[in-house]
C-alpha positions in Angstrom: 5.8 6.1 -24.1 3.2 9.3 -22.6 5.3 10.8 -19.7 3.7 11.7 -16.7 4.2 15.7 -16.3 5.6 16.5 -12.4 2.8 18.7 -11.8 0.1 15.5 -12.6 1.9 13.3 -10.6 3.0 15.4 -7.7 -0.3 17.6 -7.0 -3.6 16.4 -7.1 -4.6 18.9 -9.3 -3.6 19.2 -13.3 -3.8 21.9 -15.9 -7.8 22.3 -16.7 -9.1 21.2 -19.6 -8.3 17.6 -20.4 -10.4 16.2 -23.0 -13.3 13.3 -22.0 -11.8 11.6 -26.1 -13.0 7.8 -24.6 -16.8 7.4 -25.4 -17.0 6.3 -21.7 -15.5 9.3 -19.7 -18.4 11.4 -19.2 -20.1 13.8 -17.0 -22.1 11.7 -14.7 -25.4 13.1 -13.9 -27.9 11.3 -16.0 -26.2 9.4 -18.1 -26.6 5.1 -18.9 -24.3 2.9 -17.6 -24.4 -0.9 -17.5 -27.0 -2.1 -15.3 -24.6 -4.2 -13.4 -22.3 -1.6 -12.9 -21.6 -0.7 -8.9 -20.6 3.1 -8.7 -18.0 4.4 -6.6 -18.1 8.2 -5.9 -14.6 10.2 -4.9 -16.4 12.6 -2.8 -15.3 15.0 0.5 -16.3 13.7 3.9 -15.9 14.7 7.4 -14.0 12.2 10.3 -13.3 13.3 14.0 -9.6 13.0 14.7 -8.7 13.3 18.2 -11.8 15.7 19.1 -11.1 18.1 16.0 -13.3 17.9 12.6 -11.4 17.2 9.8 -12.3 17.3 6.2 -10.9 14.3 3.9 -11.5 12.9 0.9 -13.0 8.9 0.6 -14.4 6.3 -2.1 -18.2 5.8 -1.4 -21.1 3.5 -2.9 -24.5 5.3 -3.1 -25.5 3.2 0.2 -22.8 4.9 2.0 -20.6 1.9 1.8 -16.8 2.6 1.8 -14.6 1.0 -0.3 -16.4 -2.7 -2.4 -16.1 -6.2 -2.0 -16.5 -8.1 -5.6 -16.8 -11.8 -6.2 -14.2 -13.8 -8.3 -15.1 -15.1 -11.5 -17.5 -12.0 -12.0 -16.5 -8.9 -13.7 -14.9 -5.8 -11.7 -17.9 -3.4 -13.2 -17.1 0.1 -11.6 -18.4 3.4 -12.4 -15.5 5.9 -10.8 -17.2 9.4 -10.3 -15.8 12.6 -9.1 -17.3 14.2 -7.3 -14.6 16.2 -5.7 -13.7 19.5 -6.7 -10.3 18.8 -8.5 -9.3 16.1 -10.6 -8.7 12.2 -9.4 -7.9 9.2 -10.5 -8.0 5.4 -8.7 -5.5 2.9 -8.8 -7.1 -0.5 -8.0 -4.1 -2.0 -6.3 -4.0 -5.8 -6.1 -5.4 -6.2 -9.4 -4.3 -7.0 -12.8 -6.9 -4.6 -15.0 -5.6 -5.1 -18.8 -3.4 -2.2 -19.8 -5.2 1.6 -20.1 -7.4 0.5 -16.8 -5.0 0.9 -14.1 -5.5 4.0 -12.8 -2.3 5.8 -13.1 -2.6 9.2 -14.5 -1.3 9.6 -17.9 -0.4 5.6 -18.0 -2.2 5.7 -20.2 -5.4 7.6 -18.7 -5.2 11.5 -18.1 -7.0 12.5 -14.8 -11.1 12.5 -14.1 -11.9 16.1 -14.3 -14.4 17.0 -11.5 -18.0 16.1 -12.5 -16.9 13.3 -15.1 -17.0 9.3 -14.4 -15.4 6.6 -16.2 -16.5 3.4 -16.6 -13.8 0.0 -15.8 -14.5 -3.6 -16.8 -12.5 -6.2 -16.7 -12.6 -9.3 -15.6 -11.8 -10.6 -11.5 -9.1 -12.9 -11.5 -7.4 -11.9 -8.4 -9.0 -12.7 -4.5 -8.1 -11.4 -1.7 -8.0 -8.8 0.6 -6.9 -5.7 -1.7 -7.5 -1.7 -1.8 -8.0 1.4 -3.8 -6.8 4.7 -3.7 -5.7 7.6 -5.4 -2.3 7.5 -7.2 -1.1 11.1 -6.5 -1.0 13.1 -3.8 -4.9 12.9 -2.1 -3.4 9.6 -1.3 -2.7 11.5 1.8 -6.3 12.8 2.7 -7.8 9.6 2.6 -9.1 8.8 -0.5 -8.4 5.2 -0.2 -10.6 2.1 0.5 -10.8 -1.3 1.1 -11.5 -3.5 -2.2 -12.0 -7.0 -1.0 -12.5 -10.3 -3.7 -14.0 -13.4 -2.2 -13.3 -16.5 -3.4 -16.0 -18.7 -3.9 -13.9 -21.8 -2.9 -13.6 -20.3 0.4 -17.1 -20.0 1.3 -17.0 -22.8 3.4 -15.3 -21.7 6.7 -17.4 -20.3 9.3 -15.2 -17.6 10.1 -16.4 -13.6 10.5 -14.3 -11.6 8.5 -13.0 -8.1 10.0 -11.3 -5.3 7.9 -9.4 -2.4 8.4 -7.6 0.1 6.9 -4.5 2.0 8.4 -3.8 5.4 7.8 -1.4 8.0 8.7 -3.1 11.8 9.6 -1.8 15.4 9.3 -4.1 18.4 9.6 -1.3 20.1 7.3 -2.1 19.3 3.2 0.2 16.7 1.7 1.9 20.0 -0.3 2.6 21.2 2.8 4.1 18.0 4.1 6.4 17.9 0.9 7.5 21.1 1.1 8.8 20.5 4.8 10.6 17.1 3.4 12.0 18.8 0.1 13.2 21.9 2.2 16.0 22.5 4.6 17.1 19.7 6.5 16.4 20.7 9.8 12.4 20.2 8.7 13.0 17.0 8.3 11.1 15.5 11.5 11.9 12.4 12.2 15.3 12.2 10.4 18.3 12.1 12.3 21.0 12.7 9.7 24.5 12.7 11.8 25.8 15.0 9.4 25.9 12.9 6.4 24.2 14.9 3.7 25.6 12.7 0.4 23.8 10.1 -1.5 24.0 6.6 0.4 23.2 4.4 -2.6 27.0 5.8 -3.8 28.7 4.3 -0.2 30.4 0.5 -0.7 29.4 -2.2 2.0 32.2 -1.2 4.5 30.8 2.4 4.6 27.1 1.3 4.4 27.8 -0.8 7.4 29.6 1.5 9.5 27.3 4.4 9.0 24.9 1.7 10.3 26.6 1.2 13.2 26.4 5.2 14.3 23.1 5.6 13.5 21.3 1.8 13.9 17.8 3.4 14.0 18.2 6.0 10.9 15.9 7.5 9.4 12.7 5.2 9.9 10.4 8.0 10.2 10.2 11.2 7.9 6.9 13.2 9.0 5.7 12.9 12.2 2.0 12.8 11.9 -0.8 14.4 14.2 -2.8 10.5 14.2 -2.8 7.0 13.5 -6.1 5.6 12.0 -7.6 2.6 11.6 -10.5 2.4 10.4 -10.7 6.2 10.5 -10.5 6.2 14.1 -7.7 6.9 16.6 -7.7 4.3 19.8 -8.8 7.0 21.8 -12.1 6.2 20.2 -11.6 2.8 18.4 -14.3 0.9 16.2 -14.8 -2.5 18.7 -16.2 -5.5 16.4 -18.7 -7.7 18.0 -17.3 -11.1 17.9 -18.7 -14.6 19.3 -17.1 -16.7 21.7 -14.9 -19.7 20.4 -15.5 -17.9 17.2 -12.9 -17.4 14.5 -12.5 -14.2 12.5 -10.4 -13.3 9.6 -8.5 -10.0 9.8 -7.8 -8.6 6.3 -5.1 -5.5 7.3 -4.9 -3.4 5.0 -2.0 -0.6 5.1 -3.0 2.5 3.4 -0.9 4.4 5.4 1.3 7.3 2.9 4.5 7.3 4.9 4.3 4.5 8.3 4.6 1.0 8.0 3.6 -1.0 11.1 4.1 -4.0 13.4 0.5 -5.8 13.6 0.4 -6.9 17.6 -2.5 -9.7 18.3 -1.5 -9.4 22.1 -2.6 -12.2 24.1 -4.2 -13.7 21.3 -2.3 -16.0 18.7 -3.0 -15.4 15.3 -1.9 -16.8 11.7 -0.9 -15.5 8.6 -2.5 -17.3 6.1 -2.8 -14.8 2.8 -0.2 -11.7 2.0 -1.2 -9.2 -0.6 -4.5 -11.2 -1.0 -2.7 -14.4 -1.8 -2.5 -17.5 0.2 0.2 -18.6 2.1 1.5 -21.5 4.2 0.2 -20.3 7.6 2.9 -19.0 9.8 1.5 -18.4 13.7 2.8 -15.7 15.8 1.3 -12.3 17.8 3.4 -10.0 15.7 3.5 -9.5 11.8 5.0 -6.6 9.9 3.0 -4.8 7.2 4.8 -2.2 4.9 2.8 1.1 3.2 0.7 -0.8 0.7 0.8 -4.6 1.7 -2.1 -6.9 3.1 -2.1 -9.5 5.5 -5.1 -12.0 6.4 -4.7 -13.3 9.9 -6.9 -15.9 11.3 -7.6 -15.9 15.0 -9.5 -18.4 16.9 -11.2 -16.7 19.7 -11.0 -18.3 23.9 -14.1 -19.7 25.2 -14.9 -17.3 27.5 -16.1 -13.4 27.8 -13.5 -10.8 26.5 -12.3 -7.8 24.5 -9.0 -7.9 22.9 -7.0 -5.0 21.2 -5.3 -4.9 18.1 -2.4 -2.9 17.3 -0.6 -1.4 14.4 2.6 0.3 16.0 4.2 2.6 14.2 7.8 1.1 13.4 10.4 3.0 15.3 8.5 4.6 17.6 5.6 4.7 20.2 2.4 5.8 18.7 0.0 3.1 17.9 -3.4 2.9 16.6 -5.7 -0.3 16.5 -9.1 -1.8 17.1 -11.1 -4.1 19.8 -12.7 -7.5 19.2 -15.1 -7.8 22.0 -17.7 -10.6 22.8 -21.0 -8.9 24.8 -20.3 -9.2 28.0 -16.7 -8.8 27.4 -15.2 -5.5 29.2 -13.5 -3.2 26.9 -10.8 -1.0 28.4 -8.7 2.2 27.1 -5.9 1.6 25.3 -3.3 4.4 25.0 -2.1 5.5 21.2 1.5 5.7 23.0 3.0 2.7 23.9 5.7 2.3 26.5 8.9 2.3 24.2 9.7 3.0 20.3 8.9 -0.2 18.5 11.9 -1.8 16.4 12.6 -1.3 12.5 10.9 -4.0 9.8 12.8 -6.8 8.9 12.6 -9.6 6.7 12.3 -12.2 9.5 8.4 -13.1 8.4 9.2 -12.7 4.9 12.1 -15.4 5.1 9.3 -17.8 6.2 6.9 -17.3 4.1 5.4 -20.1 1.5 3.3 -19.5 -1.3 0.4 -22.2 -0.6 0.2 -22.0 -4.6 3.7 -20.8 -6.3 4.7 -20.3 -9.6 5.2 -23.1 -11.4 9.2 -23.5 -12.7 10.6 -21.9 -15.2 13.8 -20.5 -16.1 14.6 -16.7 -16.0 14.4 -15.0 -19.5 15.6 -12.1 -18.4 17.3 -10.9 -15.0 17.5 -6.9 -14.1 19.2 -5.2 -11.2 16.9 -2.5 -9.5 19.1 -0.5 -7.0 17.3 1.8 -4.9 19.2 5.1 -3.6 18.4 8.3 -1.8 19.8 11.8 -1.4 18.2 12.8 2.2 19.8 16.3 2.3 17.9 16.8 -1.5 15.6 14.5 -0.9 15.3 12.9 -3.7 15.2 9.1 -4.4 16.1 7.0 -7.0 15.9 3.3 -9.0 19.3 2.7 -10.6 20.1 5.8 -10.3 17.8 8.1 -12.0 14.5 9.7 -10.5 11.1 9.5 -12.5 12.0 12.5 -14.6 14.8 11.0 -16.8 13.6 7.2 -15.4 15.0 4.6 -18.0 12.0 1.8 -18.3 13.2 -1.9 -17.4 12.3 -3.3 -21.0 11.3 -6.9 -21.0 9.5 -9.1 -23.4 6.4 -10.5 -23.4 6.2 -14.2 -21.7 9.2 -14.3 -20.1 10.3 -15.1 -16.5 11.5 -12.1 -15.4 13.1 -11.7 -12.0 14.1 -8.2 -10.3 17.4 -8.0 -7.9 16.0 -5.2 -5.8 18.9 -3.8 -3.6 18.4 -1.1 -1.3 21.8 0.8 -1.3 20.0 3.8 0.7 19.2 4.4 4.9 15.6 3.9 5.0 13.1 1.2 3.9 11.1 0.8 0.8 7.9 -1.1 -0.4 8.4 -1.9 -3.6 5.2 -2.1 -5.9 4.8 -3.4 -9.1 1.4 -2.7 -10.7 -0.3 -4.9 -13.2 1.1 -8.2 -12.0 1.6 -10.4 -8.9 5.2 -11.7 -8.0 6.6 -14.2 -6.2 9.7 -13.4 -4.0 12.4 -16.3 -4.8 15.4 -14.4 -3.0 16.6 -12.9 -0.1 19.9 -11.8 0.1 21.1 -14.7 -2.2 19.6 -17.4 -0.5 16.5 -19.1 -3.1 13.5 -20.0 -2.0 9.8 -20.4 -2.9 8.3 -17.3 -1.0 5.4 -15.4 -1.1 3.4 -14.2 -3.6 2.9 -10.5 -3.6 2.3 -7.1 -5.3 4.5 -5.4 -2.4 8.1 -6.0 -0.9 9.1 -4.5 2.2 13.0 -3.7 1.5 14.9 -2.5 4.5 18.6 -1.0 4.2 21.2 -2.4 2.8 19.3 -5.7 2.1 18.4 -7.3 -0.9 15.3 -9.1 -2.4 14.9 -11.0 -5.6 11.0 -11.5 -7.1 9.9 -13.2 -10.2 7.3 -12.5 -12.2 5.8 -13.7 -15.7 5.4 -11.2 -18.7 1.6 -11.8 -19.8 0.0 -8.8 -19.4 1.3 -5.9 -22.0 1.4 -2.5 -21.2 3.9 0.4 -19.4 3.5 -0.9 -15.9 4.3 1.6 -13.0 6.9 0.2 -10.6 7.7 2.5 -7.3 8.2 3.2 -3.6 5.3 3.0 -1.6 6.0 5.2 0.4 4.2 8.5 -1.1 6.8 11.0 -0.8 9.8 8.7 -2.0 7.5 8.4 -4.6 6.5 12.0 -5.5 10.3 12.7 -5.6 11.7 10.2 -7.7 11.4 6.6 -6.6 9.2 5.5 -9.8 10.0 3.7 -13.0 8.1 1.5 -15.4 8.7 -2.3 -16.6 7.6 -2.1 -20.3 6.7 -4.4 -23.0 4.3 -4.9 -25.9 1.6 -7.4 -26.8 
């Protein structure tokens, strides 16, 4: 298997000079592509954050359209150019590209060299509200999208769909930002570490549980950012989406924030979760949903009869700051909405997961293979691990091609993980033990000390990238791959 060097995977830069070998990685100006094909450019932009200009990176169609929404049953016919300055590469996350199309530097693909395109086909077999984004450190400055797949069976409902991606801000570079969590404690903001500077995946249940006891609100946070974006926008200037009276819209959430995972608040409006990671679910009503870095949710609302405008949130778990958007009828009066709530919001648990249904699970069939995943951390080090070892002397989880297999995902360490398994979808059959037929999903939300079991089938070959999506647990060592040939 081609390793991953730490400088392509932690900086979003790489050593100059990679070769274009693939006939279809070439400089882009001028040259044929397939007449079908929809190009996306990786290109610098400008946003306002909180009155102050700020230059970011984002994933653009010639028309100026961010991010792409596809159709199901067609081909996913991209042209990726960079036009950045450094090298990229785009990870199309929610989909199951064969093997080589993923987007994962150096598994197997090296980096797009600035000025070069490539060209991805393969076909759309996965709906749903998904996204793109870069799988190194410009995750960071934005360059992320929304990547949305109808399904032509739902073309039926008359609902307006509504999406928005959340994001997580600094004005400092994402280096910076992992220098300040790789350096002495004290610059780790957020943290509070009660003196305990060993590795927590090495403590046994009774010291796990007491150390949760002292500190029942550990080490949620890790950077402390300058904004909250949805949509590229702060709610001291949110985007407000025109909506109809007695309508119904669709939100498709989208959390492409690096580091903050968030509590979705509806407010005085009821909503239901009816898809997860782009796939359906039983619906489950309620006003507040929890959505880890990486994961999707697609809530329905049905809107009152009268004039309104009604906020949004996405609160940043255990804090105050919020971000969020407006849906408004026309006469309906929109008022300010502070990006500080009243009090820090709670951790994420598993309370939603617990009740989730797939609408269409996997079909039965006995495990072929069974692998414990234990996730750990060293938060005086930082540095974070799967079974043990970080990505530089990983050991792949070897399975074999179309068997059942299910991961036992434990987190041993003091702060949550979303788990991500590229190249597949999987359905999560356990929590903490107890069997059921949950969601299916790309992302699990793991909080400490609990554990999740997910299944997934073997029937797409390749050296798939499994990892913390949390960017900086991933940049220093969360990250291994399942493996397995054709």
């Amino acid at each position: 298997m081609q390793q991953i060097s730490r400088r392509q995977f932690l900086a979003s830069t790489a050593a100059a000079g990679v070769a274009s070998a693939a006939s279809s990685l070439t400089g882009f100006p001028g040259i044929a592509r397939a007449a079908t094909a929809t190009i996306i450019r990786a290109e610098s932009r400008v946003i306002d954050v909180a009155g102050r200009a700020a230059t970011v990176f984002g994933l653009v169609q010639q028309d100026g359209t961010h991010g792409l929404v596809a159709q199901a049953g067609e081909d996913f016919n991209v042209r990726l150019e960079n036009a950045l300055d450094t090298p990229t590469l785009i990870h199309w996350h929610g989909l199951t590209p064969p093997f080589g199309q993923d987007g994962v530097p150096d598994l197997p693909q090296p980096l797009l060299q600035s000025g070069q395109a490539y060209d991805y086909r393969f076909p759309l077999e996965t709906t749903g509200t998904h996204w793109m984004h870069a799988h190194t450190l410009q995750e960071q400055q934005l360059l992320a999208a929304p990547l949305i797949v109808n399904d032509p069976a739902e073309a039926g409902p008359d609902e307006q769909p509504i999406v928005v991606l959340f994001h997580d801000f600094s004005f400092k570079t994402p280096e910076e930002l992992l220098a300040g969590l790789t350096g002495s404690i004290g610059s780790m903001a957020g943290h509070s570490m009660s003196g305990m500077s060993h590795d927590m995946s090495n403590m046994n249940g009774m010291e796990q549980g007491a150390a949760m006891q002292m500190a029942p609100t550990m080490d949620i946070n890790d950077i402390e950012y300058d904004a909250y974006l949805a949509n590229d926008r702060t709610l001291e200037d949110p985007q407000v989406f025109s909506v109809e009276k007695s309508g119904t819209v669709r939100l498709r959430l989208i959390n492409g924030a690096t580091a903050t995972a968030f509590w979705i608040d509806t407010g005085s409006l009821e909503g239901e979760a009816i898809a997860v990671d782009g796939n359906p679910v039983v619906p489950v009503r309620g006003r507040r949903f929890p959505l880890g870095m990486g994961q999707r949710i697609d809530i329905r609302i049905r809107l009152p009869r009268e004039e309104g405008a009604w906020p949004v949130l996405a609160l940043r778990e255990g804090s105050a700051e919020r971000t969020g958007f407006i849906l408004a009828t026309k006469g309906g009066a929109v008022k300010r909405v502070s990006s500080k709530g009243d009090k820090a919001e709670g951790p994420l648990d598993l309370a939603l997961e617990a009740s989730l249904l797939a609408t269409t699970p996997f079909a039965e069939k006995a495990a072929g293979a069974s692998e414990p995943v234990v996730l750990g951390g060293d938060m005086a080090k930082y540095a974070w691990t799967i079974n043990g070892r970080g990505w530089s002397d990983h050991r792949p989880i070897a399975v074999n091609k179309g068997d059942r297999v299910e991961l036992a995902i434990r987190n041993g360490s003091m702060m949550g993980h979303p788990m991500h398994l590229h190249g597949h979808h999987f359905q999560v059959v356990g929590i903490d033990g107890r069997r059921f037929s949950g969601a299916v999903r790309d992302t699990v939300w793991l909080p400490p000390q609990r554990e999740v079991t997910v299944a997934f089938d073997a029937t797409n070959p390749g050296t798939w990238a499994f990892h913390c999506h949390h960017l900086y647990h991933m940049a220093t060592g969360m990250m291994t791959v399942v493996q397995y040939a054709a």
